[in-house]
C-alpha positions as CSV (number, residue, x, y, z in Angstrom):
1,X,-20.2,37.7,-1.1
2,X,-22.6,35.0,0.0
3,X,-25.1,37.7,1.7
4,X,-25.3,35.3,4.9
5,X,-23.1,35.7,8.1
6,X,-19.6,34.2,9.1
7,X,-21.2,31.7,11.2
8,X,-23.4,30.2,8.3
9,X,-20.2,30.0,6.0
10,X,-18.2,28.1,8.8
11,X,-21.4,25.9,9.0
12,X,-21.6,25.2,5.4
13,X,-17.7,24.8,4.8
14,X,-17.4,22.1,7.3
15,X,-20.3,20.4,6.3
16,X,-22.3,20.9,10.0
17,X,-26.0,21.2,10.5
18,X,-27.8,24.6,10.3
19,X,-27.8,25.7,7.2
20,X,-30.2,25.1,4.1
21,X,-28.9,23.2,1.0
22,X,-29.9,25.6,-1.3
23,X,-27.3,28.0,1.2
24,X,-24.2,25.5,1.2
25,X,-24.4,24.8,-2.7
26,X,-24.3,28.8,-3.0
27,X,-21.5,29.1,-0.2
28,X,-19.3,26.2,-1.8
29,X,-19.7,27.1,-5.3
30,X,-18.3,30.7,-3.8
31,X,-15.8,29.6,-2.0
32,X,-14.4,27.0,-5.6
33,X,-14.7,30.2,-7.8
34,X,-12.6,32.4,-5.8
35,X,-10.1,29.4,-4.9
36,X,-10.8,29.1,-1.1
37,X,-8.3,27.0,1.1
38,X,-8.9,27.3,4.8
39,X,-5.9,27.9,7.2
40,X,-5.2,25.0,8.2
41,X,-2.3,26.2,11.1
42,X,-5.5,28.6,12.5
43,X,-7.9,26.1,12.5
44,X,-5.7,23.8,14.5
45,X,-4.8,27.0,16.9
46,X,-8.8,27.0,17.1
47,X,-8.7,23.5,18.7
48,X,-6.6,25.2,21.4
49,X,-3.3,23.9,20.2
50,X,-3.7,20.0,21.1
51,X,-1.6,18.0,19.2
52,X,-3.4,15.6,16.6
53,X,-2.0,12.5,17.3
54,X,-1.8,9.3,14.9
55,X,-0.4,5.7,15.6
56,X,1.3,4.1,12.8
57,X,1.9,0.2,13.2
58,X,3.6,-1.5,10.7
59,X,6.4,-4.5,10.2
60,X,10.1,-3.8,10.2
61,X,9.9,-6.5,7.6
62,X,10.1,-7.2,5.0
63,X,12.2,-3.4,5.4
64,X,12.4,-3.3,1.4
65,X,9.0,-2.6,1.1
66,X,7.6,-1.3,4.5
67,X,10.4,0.8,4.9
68,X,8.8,3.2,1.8
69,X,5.7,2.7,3.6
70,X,6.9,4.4,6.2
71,X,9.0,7.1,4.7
72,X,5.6,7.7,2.7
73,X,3.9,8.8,6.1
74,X,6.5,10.6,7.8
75,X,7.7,12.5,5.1
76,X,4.1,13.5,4.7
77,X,3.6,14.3,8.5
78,X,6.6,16.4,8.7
79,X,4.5,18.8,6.5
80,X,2.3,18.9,9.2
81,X,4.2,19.4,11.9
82,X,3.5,23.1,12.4
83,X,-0.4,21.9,12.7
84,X,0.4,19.8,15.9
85,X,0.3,16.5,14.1
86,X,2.6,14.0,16.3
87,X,3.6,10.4,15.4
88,X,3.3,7.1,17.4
89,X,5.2,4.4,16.0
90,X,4.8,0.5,16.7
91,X,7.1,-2.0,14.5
92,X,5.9,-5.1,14.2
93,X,8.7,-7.7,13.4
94,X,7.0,-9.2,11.0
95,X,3.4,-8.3,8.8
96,X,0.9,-10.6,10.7
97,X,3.0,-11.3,14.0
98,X,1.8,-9.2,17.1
99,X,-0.3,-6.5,15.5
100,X,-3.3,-6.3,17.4
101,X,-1.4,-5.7,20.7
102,X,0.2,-2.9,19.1
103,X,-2.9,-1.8,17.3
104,X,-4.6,-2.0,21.2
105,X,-1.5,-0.4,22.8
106,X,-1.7,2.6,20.6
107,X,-5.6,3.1,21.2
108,X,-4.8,3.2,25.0
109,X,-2.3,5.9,24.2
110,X,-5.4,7.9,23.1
111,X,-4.3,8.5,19.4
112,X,-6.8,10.1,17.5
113,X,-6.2,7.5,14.5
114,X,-4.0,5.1,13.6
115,X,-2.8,3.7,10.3
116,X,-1.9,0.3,10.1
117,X,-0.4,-2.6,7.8
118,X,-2.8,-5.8,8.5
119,X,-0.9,-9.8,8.0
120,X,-3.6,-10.8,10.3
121,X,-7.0,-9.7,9.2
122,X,-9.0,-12.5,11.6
123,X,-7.3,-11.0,14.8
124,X,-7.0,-7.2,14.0
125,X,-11.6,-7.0,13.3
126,X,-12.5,-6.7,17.4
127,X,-9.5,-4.3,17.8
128,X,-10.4,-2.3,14.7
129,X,-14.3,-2.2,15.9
130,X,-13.2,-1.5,19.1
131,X,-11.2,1.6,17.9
132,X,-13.8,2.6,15.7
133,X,-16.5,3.0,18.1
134,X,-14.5,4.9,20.1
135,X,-13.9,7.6,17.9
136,X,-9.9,6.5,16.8
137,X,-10.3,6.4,13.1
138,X,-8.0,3.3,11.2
139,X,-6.9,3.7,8.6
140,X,-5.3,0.1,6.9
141,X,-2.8,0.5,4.3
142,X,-1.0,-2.2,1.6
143,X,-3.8,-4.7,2.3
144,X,-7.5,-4.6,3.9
145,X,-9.4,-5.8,6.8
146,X,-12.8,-5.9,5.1
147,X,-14.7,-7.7,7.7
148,X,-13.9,-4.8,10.2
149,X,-15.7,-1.0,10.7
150,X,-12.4,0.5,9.6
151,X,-13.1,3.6,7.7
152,X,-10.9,3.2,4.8
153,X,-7.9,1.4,2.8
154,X,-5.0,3.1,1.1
155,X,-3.7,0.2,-1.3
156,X,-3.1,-0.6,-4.8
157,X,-5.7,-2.1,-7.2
158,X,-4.4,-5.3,-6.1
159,X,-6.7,-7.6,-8.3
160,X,-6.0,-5.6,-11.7
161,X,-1.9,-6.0,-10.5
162,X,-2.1,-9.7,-10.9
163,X,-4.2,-9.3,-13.8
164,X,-1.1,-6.8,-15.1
165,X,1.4,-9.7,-14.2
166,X,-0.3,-12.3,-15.9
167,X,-0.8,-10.6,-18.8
168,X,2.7,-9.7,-19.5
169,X,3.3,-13.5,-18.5
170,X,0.9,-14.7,-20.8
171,X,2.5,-12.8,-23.8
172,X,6.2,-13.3,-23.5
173,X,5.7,-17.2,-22.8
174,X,4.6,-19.7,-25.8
175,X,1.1,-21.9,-25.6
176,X,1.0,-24.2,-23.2
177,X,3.4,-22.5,-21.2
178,X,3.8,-23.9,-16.8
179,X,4.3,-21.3,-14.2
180,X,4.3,-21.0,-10.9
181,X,3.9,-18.2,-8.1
182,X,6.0,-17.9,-5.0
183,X,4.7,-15.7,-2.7
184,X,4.1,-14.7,1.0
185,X,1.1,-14.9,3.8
186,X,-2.0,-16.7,2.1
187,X,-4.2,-14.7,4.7
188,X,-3.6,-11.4,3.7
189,X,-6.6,-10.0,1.3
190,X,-3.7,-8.5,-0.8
191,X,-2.2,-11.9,-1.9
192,X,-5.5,-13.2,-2.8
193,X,-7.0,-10.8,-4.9
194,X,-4.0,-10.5,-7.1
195,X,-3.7,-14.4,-7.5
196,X,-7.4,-14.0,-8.5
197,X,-6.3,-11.2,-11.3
198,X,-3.3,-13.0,-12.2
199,X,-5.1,-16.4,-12.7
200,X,-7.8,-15.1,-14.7
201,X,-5.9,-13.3,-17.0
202,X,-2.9,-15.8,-17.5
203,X,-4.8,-18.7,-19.3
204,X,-6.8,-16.0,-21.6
205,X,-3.5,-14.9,-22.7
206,X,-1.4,-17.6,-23.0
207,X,-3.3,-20.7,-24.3
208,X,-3.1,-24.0,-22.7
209,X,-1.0,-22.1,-20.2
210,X,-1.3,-23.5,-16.5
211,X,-0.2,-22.2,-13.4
212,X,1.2,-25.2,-11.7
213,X,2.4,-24.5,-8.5
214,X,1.7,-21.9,-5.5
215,X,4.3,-21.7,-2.9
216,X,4.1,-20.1,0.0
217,X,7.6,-18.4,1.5
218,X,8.2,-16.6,4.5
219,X,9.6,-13.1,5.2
220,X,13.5,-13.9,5.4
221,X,16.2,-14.6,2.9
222,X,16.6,-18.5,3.4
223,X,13.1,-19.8,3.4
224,X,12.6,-18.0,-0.2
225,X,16.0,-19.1,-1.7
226,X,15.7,-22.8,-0.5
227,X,12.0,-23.1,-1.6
228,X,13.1,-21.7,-5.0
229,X,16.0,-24.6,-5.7
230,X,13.8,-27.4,-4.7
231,X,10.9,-25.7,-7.0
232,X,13.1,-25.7,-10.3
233,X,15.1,-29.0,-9.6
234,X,11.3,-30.9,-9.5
235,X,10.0,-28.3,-12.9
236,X,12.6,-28.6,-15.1
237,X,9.9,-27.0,-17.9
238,X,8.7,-24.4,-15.8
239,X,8.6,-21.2,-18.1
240,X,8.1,-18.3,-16.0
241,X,7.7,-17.5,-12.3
242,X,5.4,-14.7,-10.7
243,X,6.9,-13.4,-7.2
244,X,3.7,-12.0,-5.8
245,X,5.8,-10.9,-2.7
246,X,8.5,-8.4,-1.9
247,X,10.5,-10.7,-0.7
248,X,11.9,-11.3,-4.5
249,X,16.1,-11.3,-4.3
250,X,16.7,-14.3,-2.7
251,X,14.6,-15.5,-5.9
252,X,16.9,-14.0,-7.7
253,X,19.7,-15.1,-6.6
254,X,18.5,-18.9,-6.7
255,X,17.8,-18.3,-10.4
256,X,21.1,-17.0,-11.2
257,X,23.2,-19.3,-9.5
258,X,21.6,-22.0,-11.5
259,X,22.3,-20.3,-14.4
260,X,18.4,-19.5,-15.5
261,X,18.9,-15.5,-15.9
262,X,16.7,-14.8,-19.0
263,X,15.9,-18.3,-19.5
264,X,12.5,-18.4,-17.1
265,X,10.5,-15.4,-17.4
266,X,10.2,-13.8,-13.8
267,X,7.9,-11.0,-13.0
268,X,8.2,-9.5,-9.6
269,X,5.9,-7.0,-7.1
270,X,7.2,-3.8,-5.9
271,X,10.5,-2.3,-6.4
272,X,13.7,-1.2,-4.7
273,X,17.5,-0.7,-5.3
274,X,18.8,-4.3,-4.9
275,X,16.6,-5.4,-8.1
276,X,18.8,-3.1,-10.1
277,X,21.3,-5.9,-11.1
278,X,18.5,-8.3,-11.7
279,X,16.6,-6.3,-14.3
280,X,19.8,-5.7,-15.7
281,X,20.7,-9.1,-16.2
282,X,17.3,-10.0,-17.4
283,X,16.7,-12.0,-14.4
284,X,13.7,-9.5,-13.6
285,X,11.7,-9.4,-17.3
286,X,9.2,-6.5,-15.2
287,X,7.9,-5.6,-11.7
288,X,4.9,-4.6,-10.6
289,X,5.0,-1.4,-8.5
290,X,3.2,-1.4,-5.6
291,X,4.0,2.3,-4.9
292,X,4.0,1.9,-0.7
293,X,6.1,5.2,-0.4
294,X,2.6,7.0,-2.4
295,X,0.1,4.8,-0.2
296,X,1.9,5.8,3.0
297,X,1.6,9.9,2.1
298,X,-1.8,9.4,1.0
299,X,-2.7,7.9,4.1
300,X,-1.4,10.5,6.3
301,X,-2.9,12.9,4.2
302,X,-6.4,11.6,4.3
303,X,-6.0,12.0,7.8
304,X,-5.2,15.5,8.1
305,X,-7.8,16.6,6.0
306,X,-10.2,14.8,7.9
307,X,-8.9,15.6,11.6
308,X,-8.1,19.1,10.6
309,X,-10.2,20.1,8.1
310,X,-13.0,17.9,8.8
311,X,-12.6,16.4,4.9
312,X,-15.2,13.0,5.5
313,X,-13.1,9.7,4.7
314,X,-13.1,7.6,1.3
315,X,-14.5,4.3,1.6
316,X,-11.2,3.4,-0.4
317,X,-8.4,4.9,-2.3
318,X,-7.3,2.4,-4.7
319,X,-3.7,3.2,-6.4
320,X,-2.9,2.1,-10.0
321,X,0.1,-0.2,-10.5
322,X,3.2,0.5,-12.5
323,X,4.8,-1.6,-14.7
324,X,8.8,-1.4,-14.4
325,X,11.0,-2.8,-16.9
326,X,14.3,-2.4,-17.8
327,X,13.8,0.2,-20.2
328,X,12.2,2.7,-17.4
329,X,13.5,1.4,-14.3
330,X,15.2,4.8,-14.4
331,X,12.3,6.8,-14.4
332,X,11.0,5.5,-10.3
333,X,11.7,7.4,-7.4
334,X,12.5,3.9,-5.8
335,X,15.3,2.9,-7.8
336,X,16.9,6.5,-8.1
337,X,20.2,7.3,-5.2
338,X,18.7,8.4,-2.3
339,X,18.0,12.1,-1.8
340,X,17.0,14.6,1.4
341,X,13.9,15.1,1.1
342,X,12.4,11.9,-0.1
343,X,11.0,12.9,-3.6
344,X,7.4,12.4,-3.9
């Protein structure tokens, strides 16, 4: 159809040197009218049947939220399974705590990329740079090493997902309204962009509003709950209370045992089946969605295409939050029974 020979359309479909530009535009604009996909399972027979392999290195807490993560990537990588794509899996006990050695142990296995959940920016750039110049593409998911030569981030829009919760702070609280935010690591480029988003927006909306306290918790059930009694005993006015962590029940259950269900304003991040009882009890006024189960298959997917298909990596792939309430809680894969296979 394109007049040239197979070689040239091989060259221009995967983007390789060889061929004019005037040639690839014709080629490609071909190949979209008649609906080309390439064969992905002959392409990687092509390769001589080597398995593609990818590292995955992420915490085994907090499991509500990275446990989606991870069923994200290896639901998507079972679809790839007849391609030769193989899984190596590092847990990490905790997001920040040991990931660079894991991150170095699975370059010396010789993946061909790894995806990975940074806590510890400062320590992952060398092992990042190092991976990159070797060829191992990283791919960092949830939050961002920015500093490093890792070739892109899966993650929500994490600055417009503070600005979302301090919006729907800022109109269901009265002027001059105090608030504070609990939340986890202050390190991780996540956290601060959406304090920036949510500390923008909050004072716009609700006026004289003031955000009066940040704590900072830690990734188990005790540190959370304790820090949350001692918080409302000394801010008996506090109005409202932005959980900018996943770490949210043990929040929850301070709250309600002190009787405050519905009476401070609590919006959340993420979303799983233990907050059922809390949105129903309007402990939980709305949530956030983080969407880690979407990031994770996106992730893996980007990588296929660009191992296998030799698709060229987004800088970024930015996901748009969700705002849960009560009303549509029912509506989210994350809150529905379980189900084999993981609905997408």
């Amino acid at each position: 159809m394109a007049n040239v020979s197979i070689g040239t359309v091989g060259r221009a479909l995967l983007n390789r040197r060889g061929v004019s530009e005037s040639t690839r535009e014709r080629i490609l604009s071909i190949a979209k009218a008649i609906g080309y996909q390439p064969n992905l399972a002959a392409r990687a027979l092509s390769k001589g049947g080597t398995p593609i392999r990818v590292g995955v290195c992420i915490p085994r807490e907090l499991h509500y939220y990275f446990d989606q993560l991870r069923d994200g990537i290896l639901d998507e990588a079972r679809r790839f399974e007849h391609l030769g794509v193989r899984l190596s899996l590092r847990y990490t006990a905790h997001l920040g705590v040991g990931e660079a050695d894991s991150l170095s142990e699975l370059i010396a296995e010789g993946v061909q990329a790894v995806i990975v959940a940074p806590g510890d920016p400062e320590g992952l750039v060398p092992v990042i740079d190092t991976a990159e110049s070797k060829g191992i593409r990283v791919i960092c998911v949830d939050s961002d090493v920015q500093a490093s030569s890792r070739s892109t981030v899966v993650s929500i829009d994490a600055e417009a997902s503070g600005r979302m919760a301090g919006e729907l702070m800022g109109g269901l609280l009265g002027p001059g309204a105090e608030v504070a935010v609990l939340t986890g690591i202050s390190g991780v480029e996540l956290h601060c962009q959406k304090a920036a988003g949510f500390n923008l927006v909050f004072p716009q909306i609700c006026q004289g509003g003031k955000v009066v306290e940040i704590v900072n918790t830690l990734d188990d059930e005790d540190d959370p709950m304790r820090k949350c009694f001692a918080l409302l005993e000394r801010r008996k006015s506090l109005g409202g209370i932005y959980v900018r962590t996943g770490n949210c029940l043990p929040i929850c259950r301070a709250i309600s045992v002190l009787g405050l269900a519905g009476k401070i304003v609590v919006i959340t991040t993420d979303l799983f089946r233990e907050m059922i009882p809390y949105f129903e009890n309007r402990t939980i006024h709305a949530s956030i969605n983080g969407r880690p189960y979407k990031q994770g298959q996106i992730a893996m997917r980007l990588l296929v295409d660009h191992l296998v298909r030799g698709h060229e990596l987004p800088s970024c792939w930015r996901l748009n939050p969700q705002v849960v309430l009560r009303s549509n809680m029912h509506l989210f894969r994350e809150l529905r029974a379980p189900t084999t296979p993981a609905e997408s």
